[in-house]
N, C-alpha and C positions, 0 to 999 in steps of 0.2 A: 504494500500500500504506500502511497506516496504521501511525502510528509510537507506540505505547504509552503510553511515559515522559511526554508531552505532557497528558494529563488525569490519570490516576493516578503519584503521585511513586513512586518505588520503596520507601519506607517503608510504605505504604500498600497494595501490592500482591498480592494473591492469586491463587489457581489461575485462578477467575472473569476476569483484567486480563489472562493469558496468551490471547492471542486468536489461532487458526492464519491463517494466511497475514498475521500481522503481520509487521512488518521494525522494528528498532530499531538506530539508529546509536550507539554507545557512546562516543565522543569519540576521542582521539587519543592515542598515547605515544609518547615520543621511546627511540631506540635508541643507546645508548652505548659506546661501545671497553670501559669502564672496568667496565659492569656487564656487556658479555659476557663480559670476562677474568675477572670477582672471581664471575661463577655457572658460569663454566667449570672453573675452579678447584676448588669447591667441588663440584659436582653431575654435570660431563661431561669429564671435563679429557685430550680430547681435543688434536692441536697446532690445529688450526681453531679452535681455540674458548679455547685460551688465551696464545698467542703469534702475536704480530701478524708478523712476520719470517720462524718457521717457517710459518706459514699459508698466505705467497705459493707455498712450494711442493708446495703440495697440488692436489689438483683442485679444490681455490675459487678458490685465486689469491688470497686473504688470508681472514682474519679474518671469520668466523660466528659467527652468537648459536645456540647448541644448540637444538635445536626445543624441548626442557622448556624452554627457559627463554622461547622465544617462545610455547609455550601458558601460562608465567607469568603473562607480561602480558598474555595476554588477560583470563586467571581473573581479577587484579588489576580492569580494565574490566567483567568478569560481576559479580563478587560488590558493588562499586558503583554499578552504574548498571543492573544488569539482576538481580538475584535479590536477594529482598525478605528484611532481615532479619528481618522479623517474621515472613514463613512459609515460607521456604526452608529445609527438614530435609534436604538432604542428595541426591546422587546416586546410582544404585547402579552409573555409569561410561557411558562409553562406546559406541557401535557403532561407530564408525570416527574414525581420527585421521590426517591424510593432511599431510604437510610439501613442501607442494608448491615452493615457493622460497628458496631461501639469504633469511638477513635479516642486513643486513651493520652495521656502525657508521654512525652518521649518516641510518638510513632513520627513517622516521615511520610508525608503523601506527597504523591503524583496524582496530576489532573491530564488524561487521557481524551482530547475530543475527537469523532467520527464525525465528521460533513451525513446525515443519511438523505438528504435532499435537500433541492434547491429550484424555484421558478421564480418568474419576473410579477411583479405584483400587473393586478389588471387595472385596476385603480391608479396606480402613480407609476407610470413607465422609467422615471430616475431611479429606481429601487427595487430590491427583492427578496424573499424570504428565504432567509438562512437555517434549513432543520437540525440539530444537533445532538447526539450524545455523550452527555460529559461524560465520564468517569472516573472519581477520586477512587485511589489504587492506595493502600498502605506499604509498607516497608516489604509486610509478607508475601506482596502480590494480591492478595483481598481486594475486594472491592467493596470498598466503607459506603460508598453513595452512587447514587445514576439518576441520571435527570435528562430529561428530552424537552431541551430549549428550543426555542426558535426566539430568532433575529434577525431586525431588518436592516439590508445594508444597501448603500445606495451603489447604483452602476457606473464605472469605468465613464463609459458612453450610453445614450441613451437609443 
């Protein structure tokens, strides 16, 4: 499968560079006690997610990064290294968001996207819809999370 980012940099990229059955590797983020505590905190402040001590006695047996906050850092890896600021307008969400594995302190994810389709919008010919499946990948190979995004990105040429 062919990996995108490699000939067109992501500055540079348009609807035309989203190519289906592409695959693109987004690099790596490391996962920290200290930022699941302080976005647990603020955003999910469940006990899994914000005290390491009460944590052990839940059905994790410690301390989770809340799933918003591990499709965080995915979006942090998309919107750098995969959706082009110069023509990236926005999403209008979702079709599935699925948190398939605990992500604990200490893991290391990879965010995996597949291009799974692409057409020109019929409504606004400058632009077109981007289909996507992320893939946050941990250390083990696992797959912690999978999301089927779509985004719209505007064209090259119209």
């Amino acid at each position: 499968m062919q990996n995108m980012g490699v000939n067109v940099p992501v500055q540079e990229r348009f609807f035309e560079d989203y190519l289906p059955g592409s695959v693109h590797r987004l690099g790596t983020i490391p996962v920290t006690e200290e930022e699941i505590i302080e976005f647990g905190r603020r955003y999910d402040p469940q006990v899994f997610h914000t005290d390491p001590v009460k944590a052990r006695e839940t059905a994790f047996g410690g301390l989770v990064a809340s799933g918003w906050h591990t499709a965080a850092m995915a979006m942090r890896l998309l919107v750098e290294r995969y959706l082009s600021p110069v023509s990236s307008v926005g999403s209008p969400g979702l079709k599935e968001l699925w948190w398939l594995k605990p992500v604990r302190p200490g893991d290391s994810l990879t965010v995996r996207v597949s291009v799974l389709e692409t057409r020109k919008s019929d409504s606004k010919p400058d632009r077109g819809i981007v289909r996507s499946l992320v893939e946050v990948i941990n250390q083990e190979g696992d797959v912690v999370m999978r999301c089927d995004g779509i985004n719209i990105i505007l064209c090259r040429s119209v």
